[in-house]
BAKEBA-163552 format. One record per residue: residue in three letters; x, y, z of N, C-alpha, C in turn. Coordinates in nm, 2 decimals, decimal comma, padded with zeros to 4 digits, m for minus. Atoms other than C-alpha are relative to their C-alpha. Layout:
<nodes>
+-----+--------+---------+--------+---------+----------+--------+--------+---------+--------+
! res ! n.east ! n.north !   n.up ! ca.east ! ca.north !  ca.up ! c.east ! c.north !   c.up !
+-----+--------+---------+--------+---------+----------+--------+--------+---------+--------+
! ala !      X !       Y !      Z !       X !        Y !      Z !      X !       Y !      Z !
...
+-----+--------+---------+--------+---------+----------+--------+--------+---------+--------+
</nodes>
This chain:
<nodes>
+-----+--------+---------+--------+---------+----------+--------+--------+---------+--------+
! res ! n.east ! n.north !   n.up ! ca.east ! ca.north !  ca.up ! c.east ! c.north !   c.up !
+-----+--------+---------+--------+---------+----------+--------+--------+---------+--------+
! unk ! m00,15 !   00,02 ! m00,02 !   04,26 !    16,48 !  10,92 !  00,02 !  m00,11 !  00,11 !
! unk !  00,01 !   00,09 ! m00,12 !   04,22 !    16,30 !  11,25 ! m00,05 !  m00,17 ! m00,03 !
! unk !  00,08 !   00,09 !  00,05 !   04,00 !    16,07 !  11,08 !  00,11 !  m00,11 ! m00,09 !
! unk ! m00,11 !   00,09 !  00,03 !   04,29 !    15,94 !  10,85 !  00,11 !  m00,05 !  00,09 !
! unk ! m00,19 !   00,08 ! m00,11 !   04,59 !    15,92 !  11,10 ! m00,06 !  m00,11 !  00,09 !
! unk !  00,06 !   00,13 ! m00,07 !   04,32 !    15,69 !  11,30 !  00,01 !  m00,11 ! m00,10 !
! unk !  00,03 !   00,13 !  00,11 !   04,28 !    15,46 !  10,99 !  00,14 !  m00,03 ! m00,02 !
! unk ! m00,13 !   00,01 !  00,02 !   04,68 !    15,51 !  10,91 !  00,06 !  m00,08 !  00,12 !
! unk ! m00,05 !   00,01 ! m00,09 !   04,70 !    15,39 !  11,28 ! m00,04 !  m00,15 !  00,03 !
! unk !  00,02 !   00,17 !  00,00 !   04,48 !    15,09 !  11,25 !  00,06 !  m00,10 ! m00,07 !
! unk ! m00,03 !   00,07 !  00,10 !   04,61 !    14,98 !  10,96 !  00,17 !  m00,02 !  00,04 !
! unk ! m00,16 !   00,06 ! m00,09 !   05,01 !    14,96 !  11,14 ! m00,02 !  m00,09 !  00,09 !
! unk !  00,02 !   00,09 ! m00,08 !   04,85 !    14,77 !  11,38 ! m00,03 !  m00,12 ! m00,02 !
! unk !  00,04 !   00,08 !  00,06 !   04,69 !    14,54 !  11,19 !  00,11 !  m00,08 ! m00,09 !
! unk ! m00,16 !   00,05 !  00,09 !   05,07 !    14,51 !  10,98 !  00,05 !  m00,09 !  00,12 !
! unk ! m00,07 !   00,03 ! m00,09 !   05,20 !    14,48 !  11,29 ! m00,01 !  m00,12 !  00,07 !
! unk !  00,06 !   00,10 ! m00,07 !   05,00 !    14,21 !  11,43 !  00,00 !  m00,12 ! m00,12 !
! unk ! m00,05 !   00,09 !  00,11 !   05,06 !    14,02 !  11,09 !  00,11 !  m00,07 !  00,02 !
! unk ! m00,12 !   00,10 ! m00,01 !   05,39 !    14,00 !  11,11 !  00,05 !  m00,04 !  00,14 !
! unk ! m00,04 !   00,06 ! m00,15 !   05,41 !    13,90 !  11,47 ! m00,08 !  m00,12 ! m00,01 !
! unk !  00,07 !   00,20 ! m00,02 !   05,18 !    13,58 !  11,43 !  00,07 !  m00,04 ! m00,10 !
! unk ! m00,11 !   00,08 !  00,09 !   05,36 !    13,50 !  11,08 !  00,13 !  m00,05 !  00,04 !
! unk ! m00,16 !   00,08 ! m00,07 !   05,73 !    13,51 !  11,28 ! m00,02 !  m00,09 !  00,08 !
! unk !  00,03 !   00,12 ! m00,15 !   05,57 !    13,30 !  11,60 ! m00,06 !  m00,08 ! m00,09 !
! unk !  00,05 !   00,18 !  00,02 !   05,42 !    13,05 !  11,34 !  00,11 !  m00,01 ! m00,07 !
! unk ! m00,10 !   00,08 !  00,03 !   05,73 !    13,03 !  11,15 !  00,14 !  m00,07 !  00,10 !
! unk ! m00,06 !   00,05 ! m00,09 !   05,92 !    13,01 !  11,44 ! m00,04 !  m00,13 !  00,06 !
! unk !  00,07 !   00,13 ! m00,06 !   05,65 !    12,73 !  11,56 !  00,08 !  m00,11 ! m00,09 !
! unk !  00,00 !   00,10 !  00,14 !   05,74 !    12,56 !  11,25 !  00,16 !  m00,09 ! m00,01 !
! unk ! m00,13 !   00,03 ! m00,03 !   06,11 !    12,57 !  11,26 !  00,08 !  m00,08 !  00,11 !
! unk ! m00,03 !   00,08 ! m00,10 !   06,13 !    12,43 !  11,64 ! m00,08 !  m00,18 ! m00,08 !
! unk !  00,05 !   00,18 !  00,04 !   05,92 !    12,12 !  11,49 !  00,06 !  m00,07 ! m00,07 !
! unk ! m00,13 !   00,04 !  00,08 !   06,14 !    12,05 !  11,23 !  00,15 !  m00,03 !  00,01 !
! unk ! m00,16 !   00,02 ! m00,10 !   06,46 !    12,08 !  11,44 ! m00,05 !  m00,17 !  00,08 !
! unk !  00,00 !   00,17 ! m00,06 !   06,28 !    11,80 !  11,64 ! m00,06 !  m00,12 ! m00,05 !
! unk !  00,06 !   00,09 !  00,05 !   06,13 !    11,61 !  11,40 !  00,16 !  m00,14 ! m00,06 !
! unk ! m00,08 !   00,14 !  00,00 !   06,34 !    11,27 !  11,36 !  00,07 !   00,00 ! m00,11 !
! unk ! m00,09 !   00,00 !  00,12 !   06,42 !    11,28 !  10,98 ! m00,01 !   00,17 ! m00,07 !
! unk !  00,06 !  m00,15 !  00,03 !   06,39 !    11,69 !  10,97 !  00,19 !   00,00 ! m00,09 !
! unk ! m00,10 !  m00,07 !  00,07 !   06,75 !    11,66 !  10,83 !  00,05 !  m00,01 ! m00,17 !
! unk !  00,01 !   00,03 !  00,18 !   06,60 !    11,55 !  10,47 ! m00,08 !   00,15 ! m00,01 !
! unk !  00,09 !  m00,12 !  00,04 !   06,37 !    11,84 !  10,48 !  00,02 !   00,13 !  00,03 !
! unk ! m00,06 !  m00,11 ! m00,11 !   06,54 !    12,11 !  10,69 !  00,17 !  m00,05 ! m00,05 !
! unk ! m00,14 !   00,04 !  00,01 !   06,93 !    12,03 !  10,56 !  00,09 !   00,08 !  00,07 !
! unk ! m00,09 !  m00,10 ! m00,02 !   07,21 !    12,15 !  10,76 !  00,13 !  m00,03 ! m00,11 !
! unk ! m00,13 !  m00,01 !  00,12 !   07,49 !    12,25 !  10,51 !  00,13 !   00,10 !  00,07 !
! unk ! m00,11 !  m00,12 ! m00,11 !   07,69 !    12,42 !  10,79 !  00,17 !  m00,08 ! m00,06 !
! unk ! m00,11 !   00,08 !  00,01 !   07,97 !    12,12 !  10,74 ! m00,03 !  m00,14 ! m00,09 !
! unk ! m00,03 !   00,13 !  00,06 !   08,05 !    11,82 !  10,50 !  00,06 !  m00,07 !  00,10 !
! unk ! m00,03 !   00,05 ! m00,09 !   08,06 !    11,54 !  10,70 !  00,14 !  m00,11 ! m00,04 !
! unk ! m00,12 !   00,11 !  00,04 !   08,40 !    11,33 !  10,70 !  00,01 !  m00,13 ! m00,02 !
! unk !  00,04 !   00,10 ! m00,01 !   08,39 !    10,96 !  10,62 !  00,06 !  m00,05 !  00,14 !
! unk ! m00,05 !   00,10 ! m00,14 !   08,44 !    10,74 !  10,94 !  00,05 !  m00,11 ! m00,06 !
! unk ! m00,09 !   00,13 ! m00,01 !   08,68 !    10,46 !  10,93 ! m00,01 !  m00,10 !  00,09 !
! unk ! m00,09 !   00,07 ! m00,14 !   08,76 !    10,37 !  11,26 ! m00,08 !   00,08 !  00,12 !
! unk !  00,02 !  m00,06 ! m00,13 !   08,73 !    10,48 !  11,63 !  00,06 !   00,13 !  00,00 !
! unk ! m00,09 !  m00,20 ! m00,05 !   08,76 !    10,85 !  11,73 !  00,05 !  m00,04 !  00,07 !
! unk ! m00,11 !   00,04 ! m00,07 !   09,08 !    10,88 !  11,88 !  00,00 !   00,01 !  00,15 !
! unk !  00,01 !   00,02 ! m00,16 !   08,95 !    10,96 !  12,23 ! m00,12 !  m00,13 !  00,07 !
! unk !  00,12 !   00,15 ! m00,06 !   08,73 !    10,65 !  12,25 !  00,11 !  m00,09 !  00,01 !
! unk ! m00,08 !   00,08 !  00,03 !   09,01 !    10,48 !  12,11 !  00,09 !  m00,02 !  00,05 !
! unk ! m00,10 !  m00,03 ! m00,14 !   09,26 !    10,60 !  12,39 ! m00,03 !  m00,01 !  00,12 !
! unk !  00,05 !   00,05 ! m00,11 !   09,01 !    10,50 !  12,63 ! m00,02 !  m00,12 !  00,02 !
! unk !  00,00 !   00,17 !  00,04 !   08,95 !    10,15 !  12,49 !  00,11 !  m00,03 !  00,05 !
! unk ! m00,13 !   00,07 ! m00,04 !   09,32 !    10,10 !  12,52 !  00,01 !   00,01 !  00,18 !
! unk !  00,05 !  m00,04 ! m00,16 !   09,31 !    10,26 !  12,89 ! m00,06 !  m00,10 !  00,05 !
! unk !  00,04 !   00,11 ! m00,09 !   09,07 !    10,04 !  12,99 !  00,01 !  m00,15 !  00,02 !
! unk ! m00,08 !   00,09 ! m00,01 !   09,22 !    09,71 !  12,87 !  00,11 !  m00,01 !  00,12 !
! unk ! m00,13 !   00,05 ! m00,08 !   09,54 !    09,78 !  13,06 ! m00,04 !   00,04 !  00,16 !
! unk !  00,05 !   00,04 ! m00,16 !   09,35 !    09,91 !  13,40 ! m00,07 !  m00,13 !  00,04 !
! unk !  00,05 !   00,12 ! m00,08 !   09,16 !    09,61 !  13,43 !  00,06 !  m00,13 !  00,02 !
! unk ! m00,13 !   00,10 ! m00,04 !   09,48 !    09,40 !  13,36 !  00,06 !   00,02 !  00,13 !
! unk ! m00,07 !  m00,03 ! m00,13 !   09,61 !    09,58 !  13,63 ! m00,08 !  m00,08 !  00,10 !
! unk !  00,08 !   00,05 ! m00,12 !   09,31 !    09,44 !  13,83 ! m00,02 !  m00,17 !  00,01 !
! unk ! m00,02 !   00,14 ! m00,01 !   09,40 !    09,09 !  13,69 ! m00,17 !  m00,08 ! m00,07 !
! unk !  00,12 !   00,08 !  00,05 !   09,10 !    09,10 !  13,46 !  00,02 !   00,02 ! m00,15 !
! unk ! m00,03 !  m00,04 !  00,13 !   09,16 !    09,04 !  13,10 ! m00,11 !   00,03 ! m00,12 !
! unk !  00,09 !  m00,05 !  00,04 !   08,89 !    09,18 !  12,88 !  00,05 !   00,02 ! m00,15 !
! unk ! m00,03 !   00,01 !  00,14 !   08,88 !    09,18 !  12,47 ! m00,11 !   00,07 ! m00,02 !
! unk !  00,13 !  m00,11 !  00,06 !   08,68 !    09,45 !  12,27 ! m00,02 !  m00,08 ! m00,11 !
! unk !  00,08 !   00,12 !  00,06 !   08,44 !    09,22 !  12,06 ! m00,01 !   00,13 ! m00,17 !
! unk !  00,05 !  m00,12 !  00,07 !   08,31 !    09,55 !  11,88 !  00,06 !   00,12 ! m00,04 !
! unk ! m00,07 !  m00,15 ! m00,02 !   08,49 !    09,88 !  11,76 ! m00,14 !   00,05 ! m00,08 !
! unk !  00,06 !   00,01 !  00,10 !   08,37 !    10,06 !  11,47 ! m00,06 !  m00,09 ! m00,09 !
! unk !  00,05 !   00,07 !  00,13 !   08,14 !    09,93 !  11,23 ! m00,09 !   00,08 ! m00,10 !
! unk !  00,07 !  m00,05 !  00,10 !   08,02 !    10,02 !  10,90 ! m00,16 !   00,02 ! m00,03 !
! unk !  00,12 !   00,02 !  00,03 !   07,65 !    10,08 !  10,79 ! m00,06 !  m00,15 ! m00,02 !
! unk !  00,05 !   00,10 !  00,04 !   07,63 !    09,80 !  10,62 !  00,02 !  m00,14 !  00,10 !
! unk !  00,02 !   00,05 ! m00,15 !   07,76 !    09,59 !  10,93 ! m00,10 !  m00,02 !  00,05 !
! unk !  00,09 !   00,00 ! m00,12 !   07,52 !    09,72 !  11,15 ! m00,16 !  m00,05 ! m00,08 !
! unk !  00,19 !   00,01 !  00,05 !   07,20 !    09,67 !  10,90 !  00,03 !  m00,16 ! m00,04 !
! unk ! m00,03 !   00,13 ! m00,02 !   07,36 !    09,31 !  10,85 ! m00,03 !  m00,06 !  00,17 !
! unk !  00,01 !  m00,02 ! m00,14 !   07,36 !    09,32 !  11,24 ! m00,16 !  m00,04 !  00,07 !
! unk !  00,06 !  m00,06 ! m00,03 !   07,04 !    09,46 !  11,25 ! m00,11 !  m00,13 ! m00,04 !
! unk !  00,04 !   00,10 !  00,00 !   06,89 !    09,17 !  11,03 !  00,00 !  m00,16 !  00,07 !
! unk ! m00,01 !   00,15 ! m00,06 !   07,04 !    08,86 !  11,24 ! m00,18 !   00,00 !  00,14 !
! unk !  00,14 !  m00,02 ! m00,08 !   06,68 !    08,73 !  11,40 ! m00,10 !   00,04 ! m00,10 !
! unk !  00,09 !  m00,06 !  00,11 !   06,47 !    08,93 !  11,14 ! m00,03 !  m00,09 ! m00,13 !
! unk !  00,04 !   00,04 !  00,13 !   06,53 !    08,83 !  10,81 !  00,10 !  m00,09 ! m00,04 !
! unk ! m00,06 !   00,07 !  00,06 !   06,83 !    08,60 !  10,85 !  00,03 !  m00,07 !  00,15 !
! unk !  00,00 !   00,11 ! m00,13 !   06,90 !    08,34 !  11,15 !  00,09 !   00,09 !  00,09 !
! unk ! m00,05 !  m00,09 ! m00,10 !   07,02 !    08,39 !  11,48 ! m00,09 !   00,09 !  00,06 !
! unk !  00,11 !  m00,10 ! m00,07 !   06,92 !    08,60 !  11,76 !  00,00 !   00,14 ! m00,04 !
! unk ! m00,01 !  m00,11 !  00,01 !   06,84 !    08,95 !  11,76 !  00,05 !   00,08 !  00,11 !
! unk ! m00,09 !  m00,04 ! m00,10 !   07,10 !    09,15 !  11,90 !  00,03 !   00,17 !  00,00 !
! unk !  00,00 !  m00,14 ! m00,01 !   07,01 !    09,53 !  11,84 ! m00,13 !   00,02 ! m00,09 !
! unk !  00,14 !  m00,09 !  00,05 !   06,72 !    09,75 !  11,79 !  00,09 !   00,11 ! m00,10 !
! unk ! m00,07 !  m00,13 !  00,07 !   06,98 !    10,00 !  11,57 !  00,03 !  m00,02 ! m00,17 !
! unk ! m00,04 !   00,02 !  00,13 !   06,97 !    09,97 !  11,18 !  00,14 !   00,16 ! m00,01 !
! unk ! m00,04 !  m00,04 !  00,07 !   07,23 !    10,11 !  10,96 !  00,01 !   00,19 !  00,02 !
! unk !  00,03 !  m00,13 ! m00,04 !   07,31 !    10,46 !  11,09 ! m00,01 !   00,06 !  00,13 !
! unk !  00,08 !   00,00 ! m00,13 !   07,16 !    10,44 !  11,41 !  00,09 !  m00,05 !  00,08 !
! unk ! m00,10 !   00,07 ! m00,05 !   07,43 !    10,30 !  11,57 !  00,14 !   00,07 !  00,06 !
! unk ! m00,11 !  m00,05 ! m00,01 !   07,70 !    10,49 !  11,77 !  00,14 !  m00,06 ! m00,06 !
! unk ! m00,13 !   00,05 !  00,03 !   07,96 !    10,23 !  11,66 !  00,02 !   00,03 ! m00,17 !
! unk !  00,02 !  m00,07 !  00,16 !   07,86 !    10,38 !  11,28 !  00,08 !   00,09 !  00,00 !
! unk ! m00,09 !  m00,10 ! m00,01 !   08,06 !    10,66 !  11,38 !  00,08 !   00,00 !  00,13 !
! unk ! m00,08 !   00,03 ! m00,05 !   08,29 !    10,54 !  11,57 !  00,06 !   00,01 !  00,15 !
! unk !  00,04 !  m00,02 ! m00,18 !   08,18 !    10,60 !  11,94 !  00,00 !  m00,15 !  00,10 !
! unk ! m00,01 !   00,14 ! m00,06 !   08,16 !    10,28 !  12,06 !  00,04 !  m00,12 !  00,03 !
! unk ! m00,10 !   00,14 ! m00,02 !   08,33 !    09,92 !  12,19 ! m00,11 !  m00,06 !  00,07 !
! unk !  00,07 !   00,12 ! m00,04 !   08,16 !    09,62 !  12,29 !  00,15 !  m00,08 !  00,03 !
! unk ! m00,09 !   00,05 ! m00,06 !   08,36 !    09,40 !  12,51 ! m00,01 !  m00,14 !  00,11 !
! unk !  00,03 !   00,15 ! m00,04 !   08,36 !    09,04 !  12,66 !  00,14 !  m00,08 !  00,13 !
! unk ! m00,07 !   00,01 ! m00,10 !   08,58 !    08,89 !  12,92 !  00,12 !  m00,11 ! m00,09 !
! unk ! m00,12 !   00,11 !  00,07 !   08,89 !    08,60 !  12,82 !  00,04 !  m00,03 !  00,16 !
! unk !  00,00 !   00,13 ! m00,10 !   08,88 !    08,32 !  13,10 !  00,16 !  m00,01 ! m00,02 !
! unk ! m00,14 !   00,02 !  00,02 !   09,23 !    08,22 !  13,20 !  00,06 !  m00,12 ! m00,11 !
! unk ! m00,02 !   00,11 !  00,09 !   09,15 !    07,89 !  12,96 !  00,04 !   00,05 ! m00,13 !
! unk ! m00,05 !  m00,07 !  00,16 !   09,13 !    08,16 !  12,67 ! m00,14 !  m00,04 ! m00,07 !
! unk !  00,17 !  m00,02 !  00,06 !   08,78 !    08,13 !  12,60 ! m00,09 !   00,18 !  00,02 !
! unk !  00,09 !  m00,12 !  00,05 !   08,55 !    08,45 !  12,50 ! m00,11 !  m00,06 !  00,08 !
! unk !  00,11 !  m00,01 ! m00,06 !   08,28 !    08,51 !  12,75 ! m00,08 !   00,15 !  00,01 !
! unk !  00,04 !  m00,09 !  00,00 !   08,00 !    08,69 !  12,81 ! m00,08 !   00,01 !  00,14 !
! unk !  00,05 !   00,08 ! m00,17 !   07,95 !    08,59 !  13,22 !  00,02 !   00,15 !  00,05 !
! unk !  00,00 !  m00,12 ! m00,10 !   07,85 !    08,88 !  13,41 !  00,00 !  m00,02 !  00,13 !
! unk !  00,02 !   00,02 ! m00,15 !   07,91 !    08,68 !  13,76 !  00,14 !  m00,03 !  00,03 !
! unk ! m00,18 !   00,04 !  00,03 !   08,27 !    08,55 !  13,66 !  00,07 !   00,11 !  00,12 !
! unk ! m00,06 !  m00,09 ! m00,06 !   08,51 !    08,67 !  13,95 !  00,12 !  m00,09 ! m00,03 !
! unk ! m00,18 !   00,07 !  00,03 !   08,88 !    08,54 !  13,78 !  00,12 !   00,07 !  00,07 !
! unk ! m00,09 !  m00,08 ! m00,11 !   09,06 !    08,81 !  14,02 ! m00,06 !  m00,04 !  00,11 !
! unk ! m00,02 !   00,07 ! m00,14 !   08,94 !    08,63 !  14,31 ! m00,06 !   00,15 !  00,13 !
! unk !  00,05 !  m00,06 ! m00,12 !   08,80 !    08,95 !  14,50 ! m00,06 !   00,03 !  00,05 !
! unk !  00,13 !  m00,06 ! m00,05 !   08,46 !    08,90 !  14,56 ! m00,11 !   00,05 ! m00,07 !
! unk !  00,05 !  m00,16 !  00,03 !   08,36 !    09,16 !  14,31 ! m00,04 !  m00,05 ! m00,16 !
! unk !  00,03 !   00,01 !  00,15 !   08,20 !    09,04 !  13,95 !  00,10 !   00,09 ! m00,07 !
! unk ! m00,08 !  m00,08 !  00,09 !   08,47 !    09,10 !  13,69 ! m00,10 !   00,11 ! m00,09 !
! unk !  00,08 !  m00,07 !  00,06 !   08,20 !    09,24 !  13,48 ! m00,01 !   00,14 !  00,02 !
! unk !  00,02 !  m00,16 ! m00,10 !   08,10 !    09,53 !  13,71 !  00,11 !   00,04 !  00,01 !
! unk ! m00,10 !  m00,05 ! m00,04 !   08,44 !    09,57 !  13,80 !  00,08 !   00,09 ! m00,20 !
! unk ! m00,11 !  m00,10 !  00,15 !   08,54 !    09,70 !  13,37 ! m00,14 !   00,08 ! m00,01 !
! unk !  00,09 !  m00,08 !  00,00 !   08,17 !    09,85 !  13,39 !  00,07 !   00,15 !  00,06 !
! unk ! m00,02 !  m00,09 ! m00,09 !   08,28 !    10,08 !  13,69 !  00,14 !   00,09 ! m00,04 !
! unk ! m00,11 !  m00,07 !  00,06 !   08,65 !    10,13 !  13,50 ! m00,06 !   00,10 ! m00,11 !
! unk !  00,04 !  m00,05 !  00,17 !   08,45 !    10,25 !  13,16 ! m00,07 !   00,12 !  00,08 !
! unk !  00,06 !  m00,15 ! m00,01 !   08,23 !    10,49 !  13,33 !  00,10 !   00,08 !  00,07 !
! unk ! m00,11 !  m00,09 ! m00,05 !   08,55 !    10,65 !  13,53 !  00,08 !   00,02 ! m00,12 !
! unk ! m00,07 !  m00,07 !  00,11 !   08,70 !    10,71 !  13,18 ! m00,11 !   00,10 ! m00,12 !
! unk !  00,14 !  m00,06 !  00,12 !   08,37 !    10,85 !  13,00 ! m00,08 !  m00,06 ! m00,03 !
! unk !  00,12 !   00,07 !  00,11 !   08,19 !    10,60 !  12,83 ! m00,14 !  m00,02 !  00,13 !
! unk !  00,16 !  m00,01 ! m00,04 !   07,80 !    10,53 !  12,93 ! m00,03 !  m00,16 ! m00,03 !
! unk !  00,05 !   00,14 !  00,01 !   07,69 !    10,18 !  12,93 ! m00,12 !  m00,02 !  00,01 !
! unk !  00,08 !   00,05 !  00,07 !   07,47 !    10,01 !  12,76 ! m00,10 !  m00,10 !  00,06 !
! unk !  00,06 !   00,08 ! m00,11 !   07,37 !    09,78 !  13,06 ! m00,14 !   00,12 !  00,10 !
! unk !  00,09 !  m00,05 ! m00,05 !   07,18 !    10,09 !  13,22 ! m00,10 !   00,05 ! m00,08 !
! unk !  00,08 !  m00,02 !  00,07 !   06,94 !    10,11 !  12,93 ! m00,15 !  m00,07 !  00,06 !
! unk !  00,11 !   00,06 ! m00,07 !   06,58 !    10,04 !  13,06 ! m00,10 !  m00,07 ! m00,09 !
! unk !  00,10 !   00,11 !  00,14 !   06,43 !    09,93 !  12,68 !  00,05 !  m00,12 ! m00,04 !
! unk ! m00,09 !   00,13 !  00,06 !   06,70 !    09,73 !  12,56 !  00,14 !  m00,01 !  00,07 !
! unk ! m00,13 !   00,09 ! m00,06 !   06,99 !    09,64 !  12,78 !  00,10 !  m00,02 ! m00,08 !
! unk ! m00,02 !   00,02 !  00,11 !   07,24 !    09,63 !  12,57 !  00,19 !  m00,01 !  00,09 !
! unk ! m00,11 !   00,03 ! m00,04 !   07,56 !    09,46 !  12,82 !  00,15 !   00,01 !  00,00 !
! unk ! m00,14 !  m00,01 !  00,03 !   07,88 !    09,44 !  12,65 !  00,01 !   00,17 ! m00,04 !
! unk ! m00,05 !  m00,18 !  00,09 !   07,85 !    09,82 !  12,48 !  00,00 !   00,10 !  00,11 !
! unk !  00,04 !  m00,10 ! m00,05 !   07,98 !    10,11 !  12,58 !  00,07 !   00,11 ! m00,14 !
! unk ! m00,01 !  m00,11 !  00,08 !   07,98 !    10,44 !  12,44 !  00,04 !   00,14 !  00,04 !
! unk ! m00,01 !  m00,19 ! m00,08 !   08,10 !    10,87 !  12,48 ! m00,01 !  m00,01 ! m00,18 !
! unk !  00,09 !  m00,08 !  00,13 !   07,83 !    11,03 !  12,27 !  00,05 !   00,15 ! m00,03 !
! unk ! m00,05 !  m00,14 ! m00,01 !   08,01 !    11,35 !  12,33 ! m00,10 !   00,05 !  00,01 !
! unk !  00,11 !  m00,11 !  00,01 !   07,66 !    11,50 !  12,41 ! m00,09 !   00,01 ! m00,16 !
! unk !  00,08 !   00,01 !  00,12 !   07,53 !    11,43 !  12,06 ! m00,06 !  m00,08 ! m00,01 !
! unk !  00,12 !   00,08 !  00,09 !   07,23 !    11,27 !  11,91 !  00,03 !  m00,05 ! m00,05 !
! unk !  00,00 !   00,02 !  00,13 !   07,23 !    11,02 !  11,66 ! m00,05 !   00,10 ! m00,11 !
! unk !  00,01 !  m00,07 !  00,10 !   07,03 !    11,26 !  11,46 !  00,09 !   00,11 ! m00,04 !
! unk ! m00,10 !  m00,13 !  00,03 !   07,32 !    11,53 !  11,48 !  00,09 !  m00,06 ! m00,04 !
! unk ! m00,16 !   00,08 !  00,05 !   07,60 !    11,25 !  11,40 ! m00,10 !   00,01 ! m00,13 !
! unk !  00,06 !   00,02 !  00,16 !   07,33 !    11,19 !  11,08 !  00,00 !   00,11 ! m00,07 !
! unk !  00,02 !  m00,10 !  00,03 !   07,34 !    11,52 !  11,03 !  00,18 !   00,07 ! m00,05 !
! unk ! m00,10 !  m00,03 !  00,01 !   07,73 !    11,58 !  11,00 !  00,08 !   00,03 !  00,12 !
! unk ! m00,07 !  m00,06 ! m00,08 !   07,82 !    11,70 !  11,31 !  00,04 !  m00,13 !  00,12 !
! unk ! m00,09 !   00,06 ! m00,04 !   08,13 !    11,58 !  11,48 !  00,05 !   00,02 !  00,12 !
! unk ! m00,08 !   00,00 ! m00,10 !   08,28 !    11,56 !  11,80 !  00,16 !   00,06 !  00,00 !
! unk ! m00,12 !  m00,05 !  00,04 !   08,62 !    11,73 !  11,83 !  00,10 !  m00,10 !  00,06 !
! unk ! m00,11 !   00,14 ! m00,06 !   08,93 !    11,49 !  11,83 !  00,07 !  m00,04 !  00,12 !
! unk ! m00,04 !   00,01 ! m00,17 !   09,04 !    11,55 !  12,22 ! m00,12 !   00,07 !  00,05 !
! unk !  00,13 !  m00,09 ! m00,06 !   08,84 !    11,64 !  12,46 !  00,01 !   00,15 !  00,08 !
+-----+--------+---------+--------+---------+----------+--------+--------+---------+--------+
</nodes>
């Protein structure tokens, strides 16, 4: 009798110990797939249909304006070169330099691209002649102070993240509020909420 409830006892242990390495490797499995790059062809989240993008979310887009009129205030006129742009934009974008003349002016194909979903502005200065520049020494307010730096230092006191403190690609005129999301979670459907 003894002799069975020992074997009854190995054999729960042996279940037991089954399904505890099966859950910790599917578990293994599942974190890798969460971080794997294109895990959202093979792992799909179907939590939410994603909505098409048009345009700028409305709190980029109420910062964009925002920062035009502060840095008027400071006597610096500034033009957003860049809002939103479409896929197909940015993989046209993506080719200038590559596979069609001109420099190359982003590492971000089609997708990849905050201004894909409508996070982003790129922005250039306007000389008092009325010329489009892209002078990062330019002081046309007279204070000393690189106009440049001076809508840098406005953009990051409204949210955005600039594209100038990137350490691979530099990326000057752009800024961006990722709202804390990945590209791979915008490719994935998930959206930022319309205020903050």
């Amino acid at each position: 009798m003894k002799k069975i409830k020992k074997k009854e006892q190995r054999k729960q242990k042996k279940s037991l110990r089954f399904w505890l390495i099966a859950t910790l490797l599917i578990s293994v499995l599942y974190v890798w797939l969460q971080q794997k790059e294109d895990h959202y062809e093979i792992w799909p989240d179907y939590t939410r249909e994603a909505a098409p993008i048009t345009g700028l979310h409305p709190v980029v887009a109420e910062s964009e304006q925002l920062l035009v009129r502060k840095a008027a205030r400071r006597g610096i006129d500034i033009v957003i070169t860049h809002g939103y742009r479409s896929i197909e934009e940015q993989d046209e974008l993506f080719n200038q330099g590559r596979s069609t003349t001109g420099n190359i002016v982003t590492n971000a194909r089609g997708g990849e691209s905050y201004h894909n979903y409508g996070l982003a502005v790129d922005f250039a200065l306007r000389t008092p002649d009325g010329d489009v520049v892209w002078d990062m020494e330019r002081d046309d307010n007279g204070n000393g102070q690189a106009d440049w730096m001076e809508v840098v230092d406005m953009a990051k006191e409204l949210g955005f993240t600039w594209g100038g403190d990137w350490a691979n690609f530099p990326d000057y005129p752009h800024l961006q509020m990722d709202f804390g999301l990945s590209i791979n979670e915008l490719k994935r459907g998930k959206r930022p909420p319309d205020s903050p």
